[in-house]
C-alpha positions as CSV (number, residue, x, y, z in Angstrom):
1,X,-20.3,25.3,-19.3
2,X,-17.1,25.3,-21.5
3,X,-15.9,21.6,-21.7
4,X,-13.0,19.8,-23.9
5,X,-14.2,16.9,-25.0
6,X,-12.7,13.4,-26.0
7,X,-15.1,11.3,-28.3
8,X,-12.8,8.7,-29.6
9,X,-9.1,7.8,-28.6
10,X,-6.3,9.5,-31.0
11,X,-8.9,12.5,-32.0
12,X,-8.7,16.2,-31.1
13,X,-10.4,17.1,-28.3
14,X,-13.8,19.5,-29.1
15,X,-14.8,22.2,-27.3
16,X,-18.2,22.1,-26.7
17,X,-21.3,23.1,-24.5
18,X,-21.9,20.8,-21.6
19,X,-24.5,20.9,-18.9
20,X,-23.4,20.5,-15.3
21,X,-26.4,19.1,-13.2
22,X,-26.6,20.6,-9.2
23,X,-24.8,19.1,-6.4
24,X,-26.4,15.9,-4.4
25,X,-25.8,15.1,-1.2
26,X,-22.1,15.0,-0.4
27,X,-21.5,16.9,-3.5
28,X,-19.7,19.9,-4.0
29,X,-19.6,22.4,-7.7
30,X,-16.3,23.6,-7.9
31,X,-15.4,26.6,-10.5
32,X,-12.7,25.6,-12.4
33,X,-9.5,28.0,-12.0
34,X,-6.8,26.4,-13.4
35,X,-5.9,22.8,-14.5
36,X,-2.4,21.2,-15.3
37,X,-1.9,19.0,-18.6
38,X,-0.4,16.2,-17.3
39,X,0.8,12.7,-19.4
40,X,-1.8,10.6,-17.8
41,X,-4.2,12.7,-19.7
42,X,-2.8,11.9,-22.8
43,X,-2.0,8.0,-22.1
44,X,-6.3,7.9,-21.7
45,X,-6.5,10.8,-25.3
46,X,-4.3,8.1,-27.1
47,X,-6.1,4.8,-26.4
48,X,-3.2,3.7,-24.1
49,X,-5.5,3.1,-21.6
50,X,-9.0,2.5,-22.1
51,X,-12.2,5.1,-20.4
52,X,-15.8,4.8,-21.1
53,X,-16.6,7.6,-24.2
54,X,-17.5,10.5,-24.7
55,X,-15.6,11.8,-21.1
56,X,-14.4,15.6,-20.8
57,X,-10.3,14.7,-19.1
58,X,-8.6,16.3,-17.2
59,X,-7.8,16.0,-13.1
60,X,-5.1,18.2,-12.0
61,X,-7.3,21.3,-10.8
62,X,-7.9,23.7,-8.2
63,X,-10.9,26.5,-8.2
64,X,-13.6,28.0,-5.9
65,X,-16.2,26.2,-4.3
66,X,-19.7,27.6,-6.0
67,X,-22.3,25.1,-4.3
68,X,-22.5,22.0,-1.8
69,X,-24.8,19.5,-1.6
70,X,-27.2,18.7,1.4
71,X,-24.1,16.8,4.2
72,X,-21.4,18.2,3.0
73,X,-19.5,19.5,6.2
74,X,-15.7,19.5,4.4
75,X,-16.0,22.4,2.5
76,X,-18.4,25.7,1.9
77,X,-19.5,28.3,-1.2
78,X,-16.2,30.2,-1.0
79,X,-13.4,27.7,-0.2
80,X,-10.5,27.8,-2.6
81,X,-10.1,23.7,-2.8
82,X,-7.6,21.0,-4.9
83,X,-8.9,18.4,-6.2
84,X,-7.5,15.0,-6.6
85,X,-9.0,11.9,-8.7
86,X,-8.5,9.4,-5.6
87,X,-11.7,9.6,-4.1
88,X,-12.3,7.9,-1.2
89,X,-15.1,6.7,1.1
90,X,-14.1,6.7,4.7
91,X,-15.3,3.8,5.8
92,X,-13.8,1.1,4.0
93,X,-11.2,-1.6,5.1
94,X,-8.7,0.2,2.9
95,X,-9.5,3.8,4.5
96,X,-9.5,2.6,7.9
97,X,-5.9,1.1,7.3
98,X,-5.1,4.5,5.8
99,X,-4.7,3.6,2.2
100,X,-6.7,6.3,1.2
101,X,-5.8,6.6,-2.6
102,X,-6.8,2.8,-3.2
103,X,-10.4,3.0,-1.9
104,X,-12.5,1.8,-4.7
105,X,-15.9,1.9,-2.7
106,X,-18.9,2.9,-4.6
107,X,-20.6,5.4,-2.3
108,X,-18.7,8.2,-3.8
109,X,-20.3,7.6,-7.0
110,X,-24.0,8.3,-7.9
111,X,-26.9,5.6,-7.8
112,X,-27.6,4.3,-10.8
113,X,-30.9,5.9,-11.3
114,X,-29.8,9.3,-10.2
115,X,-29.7,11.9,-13.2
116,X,-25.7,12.1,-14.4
117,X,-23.4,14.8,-13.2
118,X,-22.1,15.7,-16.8
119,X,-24.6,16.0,-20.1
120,X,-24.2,16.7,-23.5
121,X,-27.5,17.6,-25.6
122,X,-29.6,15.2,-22.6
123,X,-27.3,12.3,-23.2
124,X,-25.0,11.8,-20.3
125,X,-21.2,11.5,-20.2
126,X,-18.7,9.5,-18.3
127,X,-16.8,11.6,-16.1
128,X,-13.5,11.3,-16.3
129,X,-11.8,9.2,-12.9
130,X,-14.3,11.3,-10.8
131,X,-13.1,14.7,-12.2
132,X,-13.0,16.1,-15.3
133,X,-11.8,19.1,-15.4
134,X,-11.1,20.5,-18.7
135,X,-14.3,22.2,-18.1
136,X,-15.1,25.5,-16.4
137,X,-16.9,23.5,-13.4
138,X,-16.6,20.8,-11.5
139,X,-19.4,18.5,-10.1
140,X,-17.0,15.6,-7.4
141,X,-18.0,14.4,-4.4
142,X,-16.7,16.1,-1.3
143,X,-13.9,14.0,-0.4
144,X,-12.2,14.6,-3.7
145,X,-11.4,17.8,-2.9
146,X,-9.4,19.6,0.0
147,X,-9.9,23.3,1.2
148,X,-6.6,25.0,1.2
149,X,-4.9,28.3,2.2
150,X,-6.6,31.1,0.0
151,X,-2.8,32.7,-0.1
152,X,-2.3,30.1,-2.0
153,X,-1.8,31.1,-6.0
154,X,-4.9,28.4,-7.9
155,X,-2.7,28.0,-10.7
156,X,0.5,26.6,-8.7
157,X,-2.5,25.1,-6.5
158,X,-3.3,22.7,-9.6
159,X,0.0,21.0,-9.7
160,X,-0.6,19.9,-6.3
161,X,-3.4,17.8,-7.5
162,X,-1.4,15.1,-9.1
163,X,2.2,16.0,-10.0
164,X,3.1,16.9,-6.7
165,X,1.1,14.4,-4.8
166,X,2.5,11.9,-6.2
167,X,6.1,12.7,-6.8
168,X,6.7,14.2,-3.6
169,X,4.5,11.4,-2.1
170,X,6.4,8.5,-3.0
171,X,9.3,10.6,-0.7
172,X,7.6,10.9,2.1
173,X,5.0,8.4,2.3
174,X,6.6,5.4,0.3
175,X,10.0,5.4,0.5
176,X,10.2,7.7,3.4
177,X,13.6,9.2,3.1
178,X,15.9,10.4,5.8
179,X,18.3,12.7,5.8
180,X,21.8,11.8,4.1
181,X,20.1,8.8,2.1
182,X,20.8,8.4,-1.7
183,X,17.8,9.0,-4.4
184,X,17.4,8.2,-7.7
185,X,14.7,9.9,-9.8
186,X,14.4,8.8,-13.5
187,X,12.0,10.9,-15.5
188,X,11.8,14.9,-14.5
189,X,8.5,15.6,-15.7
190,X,6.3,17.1,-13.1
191,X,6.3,14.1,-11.6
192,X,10.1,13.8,-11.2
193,X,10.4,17.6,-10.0
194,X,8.2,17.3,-7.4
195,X,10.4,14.2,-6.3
196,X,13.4,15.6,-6.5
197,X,12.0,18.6,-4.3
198,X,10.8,16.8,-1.8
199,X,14.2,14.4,-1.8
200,X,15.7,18.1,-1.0
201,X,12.9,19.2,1.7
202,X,13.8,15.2,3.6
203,X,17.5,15.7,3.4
204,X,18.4,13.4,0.8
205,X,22.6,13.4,0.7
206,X,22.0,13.0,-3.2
207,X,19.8,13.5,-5.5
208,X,20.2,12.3,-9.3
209,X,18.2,13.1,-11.8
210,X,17.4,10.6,-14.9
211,X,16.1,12.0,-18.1
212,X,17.2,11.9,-21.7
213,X,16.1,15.6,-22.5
214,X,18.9,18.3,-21.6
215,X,16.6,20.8,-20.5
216,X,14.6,18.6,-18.1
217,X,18.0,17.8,-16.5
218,X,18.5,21.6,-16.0
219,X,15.7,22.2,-14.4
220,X,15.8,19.5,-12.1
221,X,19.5,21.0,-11.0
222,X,17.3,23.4,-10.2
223,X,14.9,21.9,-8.2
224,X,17.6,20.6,-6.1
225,X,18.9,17.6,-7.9
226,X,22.5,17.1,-6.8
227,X,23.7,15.4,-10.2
228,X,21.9,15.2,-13.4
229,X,22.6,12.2,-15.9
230,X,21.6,10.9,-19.5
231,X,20.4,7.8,-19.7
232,X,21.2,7.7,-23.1
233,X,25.1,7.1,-22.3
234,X,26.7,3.8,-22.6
235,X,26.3,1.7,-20.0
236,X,24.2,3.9,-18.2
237,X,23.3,1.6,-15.3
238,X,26.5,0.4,-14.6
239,X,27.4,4.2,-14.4
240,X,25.0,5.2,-12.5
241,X,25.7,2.1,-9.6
242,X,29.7,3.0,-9.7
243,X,28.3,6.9,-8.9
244,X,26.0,6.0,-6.1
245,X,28.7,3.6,-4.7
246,X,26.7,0.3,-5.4
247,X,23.8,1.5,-5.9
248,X,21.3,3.9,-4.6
249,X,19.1,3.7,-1.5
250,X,15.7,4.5,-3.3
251,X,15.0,4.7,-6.9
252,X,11.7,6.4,-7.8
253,X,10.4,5.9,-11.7
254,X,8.1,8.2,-13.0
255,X,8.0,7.7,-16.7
256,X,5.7,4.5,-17.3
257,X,7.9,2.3,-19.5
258,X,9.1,-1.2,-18.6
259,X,13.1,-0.4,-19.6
260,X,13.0,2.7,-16.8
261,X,11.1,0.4,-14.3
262,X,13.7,-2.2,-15.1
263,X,16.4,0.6,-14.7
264,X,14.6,1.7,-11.5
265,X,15.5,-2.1,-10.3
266,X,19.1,-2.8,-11.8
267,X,20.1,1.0,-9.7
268,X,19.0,0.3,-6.0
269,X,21.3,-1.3,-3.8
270,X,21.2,-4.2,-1.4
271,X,18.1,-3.6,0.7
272,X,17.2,-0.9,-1.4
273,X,13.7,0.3,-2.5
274,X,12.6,0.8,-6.4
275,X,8.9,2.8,-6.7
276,X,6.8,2.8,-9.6
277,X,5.1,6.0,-10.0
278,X,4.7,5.7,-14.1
279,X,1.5,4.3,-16.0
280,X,2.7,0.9,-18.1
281,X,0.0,0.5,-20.5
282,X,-1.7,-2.8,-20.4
283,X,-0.1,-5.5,-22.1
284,X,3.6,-4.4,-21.3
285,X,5.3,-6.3,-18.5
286,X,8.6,-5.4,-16.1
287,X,11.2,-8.3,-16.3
288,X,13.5,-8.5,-13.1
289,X,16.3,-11.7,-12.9
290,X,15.3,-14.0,-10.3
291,X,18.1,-14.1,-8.4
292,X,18.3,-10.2,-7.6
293,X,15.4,-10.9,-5.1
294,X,17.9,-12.2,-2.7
295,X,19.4,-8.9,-2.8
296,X,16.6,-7.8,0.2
297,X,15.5,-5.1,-2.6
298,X,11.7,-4.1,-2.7
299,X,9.8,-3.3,-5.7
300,X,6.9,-1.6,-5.1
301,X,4.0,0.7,-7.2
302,X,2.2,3.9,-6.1
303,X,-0.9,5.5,-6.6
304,X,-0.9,9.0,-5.9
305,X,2.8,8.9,-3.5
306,X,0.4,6.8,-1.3
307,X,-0.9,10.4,0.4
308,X,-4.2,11.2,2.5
309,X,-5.1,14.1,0.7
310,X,-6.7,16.4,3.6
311,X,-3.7,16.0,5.5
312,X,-0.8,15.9,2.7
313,X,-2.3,18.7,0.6
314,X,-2.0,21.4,3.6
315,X,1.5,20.8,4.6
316,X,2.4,20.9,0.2
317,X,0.9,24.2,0.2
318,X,2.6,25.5,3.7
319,X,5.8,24.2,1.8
320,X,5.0,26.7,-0.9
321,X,4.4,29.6,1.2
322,X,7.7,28.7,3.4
323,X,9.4,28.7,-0.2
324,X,10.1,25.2,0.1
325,X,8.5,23.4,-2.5
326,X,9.2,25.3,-6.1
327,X,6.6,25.1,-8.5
328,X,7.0,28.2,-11.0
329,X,9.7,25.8,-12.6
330,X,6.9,23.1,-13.5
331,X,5.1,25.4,-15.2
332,X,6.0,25.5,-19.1
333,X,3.5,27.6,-19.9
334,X,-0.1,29.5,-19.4
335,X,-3.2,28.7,-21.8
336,X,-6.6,29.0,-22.8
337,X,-9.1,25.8,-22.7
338,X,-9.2,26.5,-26.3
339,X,-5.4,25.2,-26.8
340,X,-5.6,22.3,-25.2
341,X,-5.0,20.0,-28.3
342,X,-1.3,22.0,-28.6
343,X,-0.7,21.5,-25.2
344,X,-1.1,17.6,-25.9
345,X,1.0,17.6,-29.1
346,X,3.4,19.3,-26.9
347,X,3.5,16.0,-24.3
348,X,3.9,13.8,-27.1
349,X,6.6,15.0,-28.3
350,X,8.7,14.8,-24.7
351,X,10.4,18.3,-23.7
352,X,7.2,20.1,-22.2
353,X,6.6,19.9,-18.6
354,X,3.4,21.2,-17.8
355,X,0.9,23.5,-19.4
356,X,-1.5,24.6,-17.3
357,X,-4.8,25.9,-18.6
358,X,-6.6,29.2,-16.6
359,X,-10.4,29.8,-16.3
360,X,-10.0,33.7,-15.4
């Protein structure tokens, strides 16, 4: 199969032939539809975060089942599905508690001595945080992936993956916002939309949106932002807390820089809940004063909008069908696997918001 692979960090992508092997038990090969670009990607492309090498990225996905290992009992040859990088087992103390998308157990990987999922020329590859999927198939164990609604468009279905998981996650499941309550949402990236969309769908009072890039701001104003701002003003924060009238009741971050978590801090108000949703690379810290902790403020990080997939990824794509949740504005552009390196220059440079590569 057709595969974009990353051999060294801060080097074009290749597209070359990999092999796929056939499902195990609890194993499911997916055909690749459609898969978003999304900055986390790129933070792993760049060396900002290390990965075992060669690895084909990518995790933002959705396709059609193709095969299923002996067990599986979630899905079956047919099943349009989403796929999402949190596997998880089950069974563990962190399933059973319901933190799904922190389960690190290693059943859902392969024994040791079992052949690898991904080759290239016999040697095998590291898959990418149990996806990969800048390739034209998929090889993941069942629970990282959720049968959906087949009315459901695959190449909006992708977003759901990550982007919308996790922005419109760390709504509902983290900060759980109720109708009339303030948000702020700094960074409108896919991430940031899908926040601000689902601040709209839980009756948020208002909704500001954070970003530095005018057309980002636009388009969260219309994905149901009430207010748009640019942090690059003067005196931003104390602008923004006069706004908000002392500050806001949840801040949500989604950029992955210690000045916006900072930022995400300084903007709540007394009792008031900051999320980390963005990747700080290793070696950068968040400084908070001391003394703010006796405001009764939380701080708190996120993997994924704390969801549990097979039940959060449904009710996303019944949101979609309703015409609650918009995702056509995400979606910057349309491209071949073979413009994937584009795509990328595009992120580093800030104003995309997503690409989203098709298969068909």
């Amino acid at each position: 199969m057709k595969a974009a692979l990353l051999t060294k960090p801060n080097a074009p992508l290749e597209i070359v032939d990999v092999t796929v092997d056939d499902p195990m038990p609890h194993e499911v090969l997916i055909r690749t539809v459609a898969c978003g670009v999304c900055r986390s990607d790129l933070h792993f492309a760049d060396g900002a975060f290390p990965h075992p090498l060669p690895t084909v990225l990518g995790h933002e996905a959705a396709g059609v089942v193709e095969k299923v290992g002996s067990e599986v009992t979630t899905v079956k040859p047919g099943d349009h599905v989403v796929t999402f990088f949190t596997v998880f087992c089950g069974q563990c103390d962190l399933c059973l508690t319901g933190h799904y998308t922190l389960c690190t157990s290693p059943a859902i990987r392969r024994p040791d001595d079992a052949p690898p999922r991904l080759s290239l020329d016999g040697e095998p590859l590291a898959q990418f945080i149990n996806l990969s999927a800048y390739a034209e198939q998929m090889l993941v164990h069942e629970n990282a992936c959720v049968a959906i609604d087949k009315e459901m468009p695959l190449e909006k279905a992708a977003l759901l993956g990550c982007a919308v998981l996790t922005g419109a996650g760390a709504v509902f499941n983290d900060s759980h916002v109720k109708p009339g309550e303030t948000v702020a949402i700094i960074g409108c990236g896919g991430i940031g939309l899908s926040a601000i969309n689902a601040a709209k769908i839980a009756g948020a009072g208002r909704i500001v949106a954070i970003d530095p890039v005018a057309s980002k701001r636009d388009l969260a104003l219309q994905s149901g932002a009430t207010d748009a701002f640019d942090p690059m003003e003067e005196n931003a924060t104390k602008s923004l807390l006069k706004m908000s009238g002392g500050g806001f009741d949840y801040a949500i971050e989604c950029v992955g820089q210690p000045a916006t978590a900072e930022m995400a801090w300084n903007i709540v108000k007394r009792g008031g809940t900051a999320t980390i949703l963005g990747m700080i690379a290793p070696g950068k810290s968040v400084s908070i004063p001391g003394p703010t902790f006796l405001s009764g403020k939380k701080l708190q990080g996120s993997l994924l909008g704390g969801c549990v997939p097979p039940i959060d990824l449904p009710r996303l794509v019944q949101f979609y069908l309703n015409g609650q949740l918009e995702l056509d504005l995400m979606v910057a552009e349309e491209i071949r696997l073979e413009d994937i390196n584009d795509a990328l220059d595009a992120l580093r440079k800030g104003d995309a918001v997503r690409s989203v590569i098709r298969f068909e």
